[in-house]
C-alpha positions in Angstrom: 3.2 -8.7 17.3 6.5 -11.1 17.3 8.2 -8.3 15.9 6.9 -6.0 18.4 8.1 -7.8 21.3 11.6 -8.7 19.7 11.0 -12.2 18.9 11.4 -11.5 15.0 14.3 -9.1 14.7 14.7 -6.3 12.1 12.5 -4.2 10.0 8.8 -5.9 8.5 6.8 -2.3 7.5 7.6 -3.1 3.6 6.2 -5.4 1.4 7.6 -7.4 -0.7 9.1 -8.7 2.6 10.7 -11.9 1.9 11.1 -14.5 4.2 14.6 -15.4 4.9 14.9 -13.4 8.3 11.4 -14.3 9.6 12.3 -18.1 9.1 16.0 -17.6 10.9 14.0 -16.0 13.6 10.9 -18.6 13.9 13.1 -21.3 14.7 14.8 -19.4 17.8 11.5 -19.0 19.4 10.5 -21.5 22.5 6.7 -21.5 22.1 6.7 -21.5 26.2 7.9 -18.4 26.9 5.3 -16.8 24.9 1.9 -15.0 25.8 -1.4 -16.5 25.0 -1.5 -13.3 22.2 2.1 -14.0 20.6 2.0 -17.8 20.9 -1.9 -17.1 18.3 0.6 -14.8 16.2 3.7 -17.7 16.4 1.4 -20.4 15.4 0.0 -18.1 12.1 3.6 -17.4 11.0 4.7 -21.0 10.9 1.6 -22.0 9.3 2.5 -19.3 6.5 6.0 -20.1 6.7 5.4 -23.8 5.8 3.1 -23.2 3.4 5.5 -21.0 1.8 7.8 -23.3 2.0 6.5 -26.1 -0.6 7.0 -26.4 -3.8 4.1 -24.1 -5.0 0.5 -24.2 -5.8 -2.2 -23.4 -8.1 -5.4 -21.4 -7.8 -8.2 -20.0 -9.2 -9.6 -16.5 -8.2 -13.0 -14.8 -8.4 -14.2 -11.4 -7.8 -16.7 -9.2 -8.4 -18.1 -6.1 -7.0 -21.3 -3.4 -8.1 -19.5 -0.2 -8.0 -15.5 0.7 -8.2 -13.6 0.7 -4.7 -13.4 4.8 -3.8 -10.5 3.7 -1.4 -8.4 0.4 -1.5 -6.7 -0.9 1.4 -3.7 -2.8 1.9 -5.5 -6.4 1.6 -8.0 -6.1 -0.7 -6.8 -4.1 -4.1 -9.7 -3.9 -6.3 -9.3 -2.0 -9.6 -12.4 -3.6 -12.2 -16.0 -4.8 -11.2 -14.9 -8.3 -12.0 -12.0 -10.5 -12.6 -11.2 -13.8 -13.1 -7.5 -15.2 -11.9 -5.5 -18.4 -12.6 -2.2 -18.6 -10.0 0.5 -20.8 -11.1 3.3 -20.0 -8.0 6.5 -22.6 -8.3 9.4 -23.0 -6.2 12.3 -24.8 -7.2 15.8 -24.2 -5.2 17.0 -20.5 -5.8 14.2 -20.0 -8.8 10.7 -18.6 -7.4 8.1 -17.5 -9.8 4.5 -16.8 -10.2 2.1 -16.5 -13.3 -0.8 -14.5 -12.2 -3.2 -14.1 -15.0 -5.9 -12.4 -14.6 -9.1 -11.6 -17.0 -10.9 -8.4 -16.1 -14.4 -7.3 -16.5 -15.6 -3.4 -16.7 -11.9 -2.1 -15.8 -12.2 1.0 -14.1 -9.6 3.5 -16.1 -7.6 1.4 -18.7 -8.6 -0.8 -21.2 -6.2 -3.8 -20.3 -8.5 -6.7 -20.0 -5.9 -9.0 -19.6 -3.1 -8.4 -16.5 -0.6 -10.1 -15.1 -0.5 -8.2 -12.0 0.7 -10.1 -8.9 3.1 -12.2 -11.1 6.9 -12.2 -10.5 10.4 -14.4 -11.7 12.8 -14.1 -8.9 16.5 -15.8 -8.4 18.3 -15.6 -5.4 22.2 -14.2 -5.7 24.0 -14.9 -1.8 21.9 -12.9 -0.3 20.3 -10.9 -2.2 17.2 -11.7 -4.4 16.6 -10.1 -8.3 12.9 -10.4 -9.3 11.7 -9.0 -12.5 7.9 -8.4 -11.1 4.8 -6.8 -11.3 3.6 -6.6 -7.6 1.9 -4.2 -5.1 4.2 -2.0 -3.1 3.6 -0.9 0.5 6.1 1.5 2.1 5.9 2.2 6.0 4.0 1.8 9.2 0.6 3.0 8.6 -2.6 0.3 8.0 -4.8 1.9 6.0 -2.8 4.6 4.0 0.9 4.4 2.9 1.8 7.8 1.8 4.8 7.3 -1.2 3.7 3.6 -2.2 0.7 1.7 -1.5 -1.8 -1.0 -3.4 -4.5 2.0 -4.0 -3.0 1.6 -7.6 -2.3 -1.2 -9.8 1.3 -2.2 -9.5 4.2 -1.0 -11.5 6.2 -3.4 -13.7 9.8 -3.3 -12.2 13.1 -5.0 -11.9 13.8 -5.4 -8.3 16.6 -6.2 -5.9 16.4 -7.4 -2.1 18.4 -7.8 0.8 16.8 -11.4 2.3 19.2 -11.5 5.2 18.4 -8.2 7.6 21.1 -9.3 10.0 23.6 -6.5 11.3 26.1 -5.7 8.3 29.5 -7.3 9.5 31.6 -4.0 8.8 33.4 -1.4 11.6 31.1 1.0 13.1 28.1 -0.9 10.6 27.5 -4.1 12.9 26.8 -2.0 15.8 23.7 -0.2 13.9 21.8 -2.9 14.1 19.2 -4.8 11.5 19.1 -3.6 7.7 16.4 -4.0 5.2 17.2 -3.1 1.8 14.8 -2.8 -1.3 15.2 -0.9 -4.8 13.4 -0.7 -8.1 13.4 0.7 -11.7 10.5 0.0 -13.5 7.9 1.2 -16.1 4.8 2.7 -15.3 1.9 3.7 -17.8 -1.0 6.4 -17.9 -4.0 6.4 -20.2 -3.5 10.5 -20.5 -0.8 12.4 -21.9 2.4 11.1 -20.9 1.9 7.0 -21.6 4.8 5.2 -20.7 7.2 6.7 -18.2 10.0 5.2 -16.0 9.8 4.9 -12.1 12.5 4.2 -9.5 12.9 4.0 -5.5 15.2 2.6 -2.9 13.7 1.7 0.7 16.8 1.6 3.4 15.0 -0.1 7.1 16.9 0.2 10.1 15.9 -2.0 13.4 18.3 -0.1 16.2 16.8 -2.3 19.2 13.8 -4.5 19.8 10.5 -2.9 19.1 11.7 -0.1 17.0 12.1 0.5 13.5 12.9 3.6 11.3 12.6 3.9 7.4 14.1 5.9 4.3 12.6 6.1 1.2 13.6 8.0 -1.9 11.8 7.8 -5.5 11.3 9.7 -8.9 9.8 9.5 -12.7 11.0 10.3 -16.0 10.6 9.8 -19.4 7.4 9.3 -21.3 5.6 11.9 -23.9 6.7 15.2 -22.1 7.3 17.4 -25.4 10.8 18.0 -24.0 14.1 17.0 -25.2 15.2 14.9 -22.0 17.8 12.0 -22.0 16.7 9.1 -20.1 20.3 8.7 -18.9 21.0 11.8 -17.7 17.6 12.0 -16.4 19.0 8.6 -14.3 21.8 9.9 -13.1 20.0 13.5 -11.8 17.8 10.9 -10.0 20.6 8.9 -8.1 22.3 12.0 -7.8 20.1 13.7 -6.1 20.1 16.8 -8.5 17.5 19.3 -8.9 16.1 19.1 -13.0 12.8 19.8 -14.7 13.0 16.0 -16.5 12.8 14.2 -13.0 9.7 14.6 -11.7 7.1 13.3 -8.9 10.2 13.3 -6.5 9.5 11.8 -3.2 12.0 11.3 -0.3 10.1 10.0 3.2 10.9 9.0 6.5 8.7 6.7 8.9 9.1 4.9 12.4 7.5 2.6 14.2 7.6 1.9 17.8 6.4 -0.7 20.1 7.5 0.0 24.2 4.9 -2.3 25.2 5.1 -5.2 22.9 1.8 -5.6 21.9 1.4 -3.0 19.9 2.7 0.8 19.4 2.8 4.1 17.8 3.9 4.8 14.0 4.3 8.0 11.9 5.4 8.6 8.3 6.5 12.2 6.8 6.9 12.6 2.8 8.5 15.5 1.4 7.7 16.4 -1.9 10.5 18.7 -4.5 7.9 20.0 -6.6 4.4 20.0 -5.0 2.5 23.4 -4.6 2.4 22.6 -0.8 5.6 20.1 -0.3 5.0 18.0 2.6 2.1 15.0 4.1 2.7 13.3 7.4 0.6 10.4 9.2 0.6 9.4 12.6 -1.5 6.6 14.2 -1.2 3.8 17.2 -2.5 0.2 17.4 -3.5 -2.2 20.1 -3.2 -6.1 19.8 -4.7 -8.6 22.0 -6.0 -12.6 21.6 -8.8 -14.3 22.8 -12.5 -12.5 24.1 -15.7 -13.8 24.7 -16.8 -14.9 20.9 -14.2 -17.3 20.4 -10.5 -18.6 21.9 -7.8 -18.5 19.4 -8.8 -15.4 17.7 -6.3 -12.1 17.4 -8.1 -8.5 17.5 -5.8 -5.5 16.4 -7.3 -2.6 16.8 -5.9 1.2 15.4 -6.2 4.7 14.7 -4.7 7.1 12.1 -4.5 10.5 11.3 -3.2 12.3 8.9 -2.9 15.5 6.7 -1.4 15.4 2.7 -0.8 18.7 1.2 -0.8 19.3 -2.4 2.0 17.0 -2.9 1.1 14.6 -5.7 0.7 17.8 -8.3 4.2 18.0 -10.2 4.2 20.9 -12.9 6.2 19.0 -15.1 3.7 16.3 -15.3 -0.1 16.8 -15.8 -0.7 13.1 -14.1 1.0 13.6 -11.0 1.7 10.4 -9.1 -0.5 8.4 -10.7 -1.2 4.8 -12.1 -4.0 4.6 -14.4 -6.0 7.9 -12.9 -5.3 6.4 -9.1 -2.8 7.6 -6.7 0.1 5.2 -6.3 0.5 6.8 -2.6 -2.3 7.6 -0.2 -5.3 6.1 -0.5 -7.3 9.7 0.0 -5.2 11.7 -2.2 -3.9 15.0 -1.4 -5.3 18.1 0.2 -6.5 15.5 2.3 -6.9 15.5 6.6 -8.7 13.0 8.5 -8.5 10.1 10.9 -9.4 6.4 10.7 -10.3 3.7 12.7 -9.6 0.3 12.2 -10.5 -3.3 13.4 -9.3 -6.6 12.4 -10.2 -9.8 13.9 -8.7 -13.7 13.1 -9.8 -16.9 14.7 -7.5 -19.6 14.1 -9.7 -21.2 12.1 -9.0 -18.8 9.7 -12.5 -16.9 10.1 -12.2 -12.9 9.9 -13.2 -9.6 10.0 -11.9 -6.0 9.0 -13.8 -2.9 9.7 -12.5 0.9 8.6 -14.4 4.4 9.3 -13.3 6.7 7.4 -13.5 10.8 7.7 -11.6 13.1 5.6 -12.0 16.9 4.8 -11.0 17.1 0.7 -10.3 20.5 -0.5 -10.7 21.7 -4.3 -7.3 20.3 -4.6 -8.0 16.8 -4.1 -8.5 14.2 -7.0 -12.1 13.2 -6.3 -13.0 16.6 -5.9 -12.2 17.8 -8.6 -12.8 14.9 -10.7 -16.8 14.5 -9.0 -17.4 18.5 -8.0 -15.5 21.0 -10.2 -14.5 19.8 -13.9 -18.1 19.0 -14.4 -18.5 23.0 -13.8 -16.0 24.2 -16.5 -16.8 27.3 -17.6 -18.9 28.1 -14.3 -18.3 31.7 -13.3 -18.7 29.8 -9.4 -15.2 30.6 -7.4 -14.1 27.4 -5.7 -11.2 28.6 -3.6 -13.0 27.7 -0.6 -14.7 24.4 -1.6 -13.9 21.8 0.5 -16.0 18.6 1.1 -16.0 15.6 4.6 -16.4 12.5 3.1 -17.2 9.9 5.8 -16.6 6.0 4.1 -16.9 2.7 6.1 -15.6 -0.6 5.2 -16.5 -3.8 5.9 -15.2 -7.3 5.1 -16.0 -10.4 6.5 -14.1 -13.8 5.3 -14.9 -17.4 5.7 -12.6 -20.7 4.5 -13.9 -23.7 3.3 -11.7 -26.4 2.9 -8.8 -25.4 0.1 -10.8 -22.2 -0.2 -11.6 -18.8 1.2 -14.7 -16.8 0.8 -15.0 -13.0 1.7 -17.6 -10.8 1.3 -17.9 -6.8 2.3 -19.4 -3.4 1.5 -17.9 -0.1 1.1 -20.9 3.2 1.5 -19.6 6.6 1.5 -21.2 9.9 1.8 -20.2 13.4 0.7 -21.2 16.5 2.2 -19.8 20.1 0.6 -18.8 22.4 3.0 -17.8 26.0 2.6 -20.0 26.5 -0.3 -20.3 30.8 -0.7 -23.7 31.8 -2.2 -21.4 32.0 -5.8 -20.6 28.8 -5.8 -24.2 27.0 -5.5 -24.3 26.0 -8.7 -21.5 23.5 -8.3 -24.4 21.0 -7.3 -28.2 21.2 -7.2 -27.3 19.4 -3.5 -24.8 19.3 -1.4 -25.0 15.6 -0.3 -23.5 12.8 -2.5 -23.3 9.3 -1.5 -22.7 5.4 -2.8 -22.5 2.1 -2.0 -20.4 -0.7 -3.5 -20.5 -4.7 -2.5 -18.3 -7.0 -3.6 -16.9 -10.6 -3.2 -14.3 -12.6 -4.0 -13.1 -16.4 -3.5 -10.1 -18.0 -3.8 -9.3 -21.9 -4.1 -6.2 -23.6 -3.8 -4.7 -26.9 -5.0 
């Protein structure tokens, strides 16, 4: 909402997002020429900004669930049906680092049962920060899907560089463009099919021409691994950052995205991806939110309210690589895979005592080209005579999450159902299922304390 309404200047639809240019901004704001909604959203921010802003912490993390998340959001990334997580997080001059250790129980497709996702050793150069890392990536506008990066998968282990300071680059004809965000990566990535280990890169370029408004590049591609080719990883580098068409770089990605807010307390986003090698080459998202504070339950709370919708060809499907853009058998980009359309709807609500809760309703059309389809519908019929051009299948899902603190600690609780129903189903292809109604329910909870 502050960066909405121009308070915090510069691009914020990436994450990691450090915190250099939200604190240069904080301080400018007088607290009295604020709203009743953005002076709730000021007094969160410096909350978060001074807690950030010690010299670490240490916590211990629980969470358990009775059936593996079908869809995972930006805020609550659950891979295993347990997991138990010790947080060491220091912060000592230009040296930030964080040990996240985490023990997991029933993993859902790898057979790591101890991570270090989340953890990350960082050093800041001027104004630039180098983290070697292992965290989630999120990549434009949208809420609930992100369609080149998001946390649906585990994250990728990477070396990564950061522009902290988004002010105007003082340069001819560059300090007139306005605020710059800058984030790349190399890093390694790992499958638990064919290719194992393979090498990942991407560079993120945000651009914030005026208040309110914010446009996004982002450009990424894999290499490497067990391919059964003779590829250099070099030149396979260079092709990458040169932009040049070749068989050993594959799951290329290059997106653009915007956000804008005319109104200030909320505002309208898109994201388009094109893809160089999938059988249909292109996924786009649109959606709009709404923010507000206050209402009749309680006074200090912030509602944000939003819709999506959005349509993802077959874009994750590379020839070169069996996997596609994958992470452990789930989609490092949109939540709902490819051959994918639907909208959701979305509802968040924060008191100030830190008391929330997130709602999602899901509905999606998947075709036969789609990852849970044919993972749940048509591999189990190998060998079917059944034609399944024409299979598709609406999958409505909801979501809901509910948190509580207490003291040093926060508590939240939710439930994910889903239902399947085929569509399209010819009289050949009946045997796919003896019905043609599939559904589940998952509930899961996790809690968090600090010290």
């Amino acid at each position: 909402m502050l960066a909405d309404g121009g308070y915090i200047k510069g691009p914020v639809n990436s994450f990691p997002l450090g915190w250099a240019s939200v604190a240069r901004d904080i301080r400018l704001i007088k607290p009295s020429e604020l709203s009743s909604a953005q002076y709730e959203a000021y007094l969160r921010v410096v909350s978060a900004l001074e807690y950030n802003k010690g010299a670490g912490y240490t916590a211990v993390r629980i969470h358990g669930e009775t059936d593996y998340a079908e869809a995972v959001g930006y805020s609550d990334a659950r891979y295993e049906q347990g997991q138990l997580s010790l947080i060491r997080e220091v912060n000592r001059g230009g040296i930030v680092a964080r040990v996240n250790t985490n023990l997991r129980f029933d993993p859902e497709s790898s057979d790591d049962k101890l991570t270090m996702d989340g953890s990350y050793l960082g050093y800041v150069f001027g104004n630039w920060g180098v983290t070697v890392d292992q965290l989630p990536m999120w990549w434009g506008p949208g809420q609930d899907q992100a369609l080149v990066f998001s946390s649906n998968a585990r994250p990728i282990q990477a070396i990564r560089a950061t522009r902290l300071d988004n002010a105007p680059i003082d340069l001819p004809v560059l300090r007139n463009l306005g605020w710059w965000h800058t984030t790349a990566f190399f890093g390694n990535s790992q499958e638990t099919e064919t290719l194992g280990r393979y090498s990942i890169a991407g560079i993120r370029i945000s651009n914030s021409l005026f208040d309110g408004f914010e446009m996004g590049l982002g450009y990424t591609g894999q290499w490497g691994g067990r391919t059964g080719r003779d590829e250099s990883s070099s030149d396979a580098f260079t092709d990458f950052l040169t932009f040049k068409s070749s068989s050993a770089v594959r799951n290329r990605f290059a997106s653009i995205d915007f956000r804008w807010s005319p109104w200030g307390y909320g505002g309208v986003y898109g994201e388009y991806v094109l893809s160089q090698k999938g059988r249909r080459d292109t996924g786009h998202l649109i959606g709009f939110d709404f923010k507000f504070a206050g209402g009749s339950l309680s006074s200090g709370a912030m509602s944000d309210v939003f819709f999506e919708i959005s349509n993802v060809d077959v874009i994750y499907d590379d020839p070169d690589d069996p996997n596609g853009h994958t992470r452990f058998n789930r989609n490092l980009g949109g939540a709902m895979g490819q051959d994918a359309k639907g909208f959701v709807f979305g509802y968040n609500r924060y008191t100030s005592t830190g008391n929330g809760i997130e709602v999602r309703v899901r509905l999606f059309e998947l075709g036969k080209d789609n990852e849970e389809v044919r993972t749940h519908y048509i591999e189990p019929q190998v060998g079917n005579a059944a034609n399944h051009s024409e299979l598709e299948v609406e999958r409505a899902m909801i979501d809901i999450t509910y948190q509580h603190p207490f003291k040093a600690s926060l508590l939240r609780v939710g439930v994910q159902g889903w239902q399947d129903t085929l569509l399209n189903t010819m009289p050949s292809q009946r045997s796919i299922t003896d019905i043609n109604v599939d559904s589940g329910i998952s509930l899961h909870a996790s809690w968090e304390w600090r010290w």
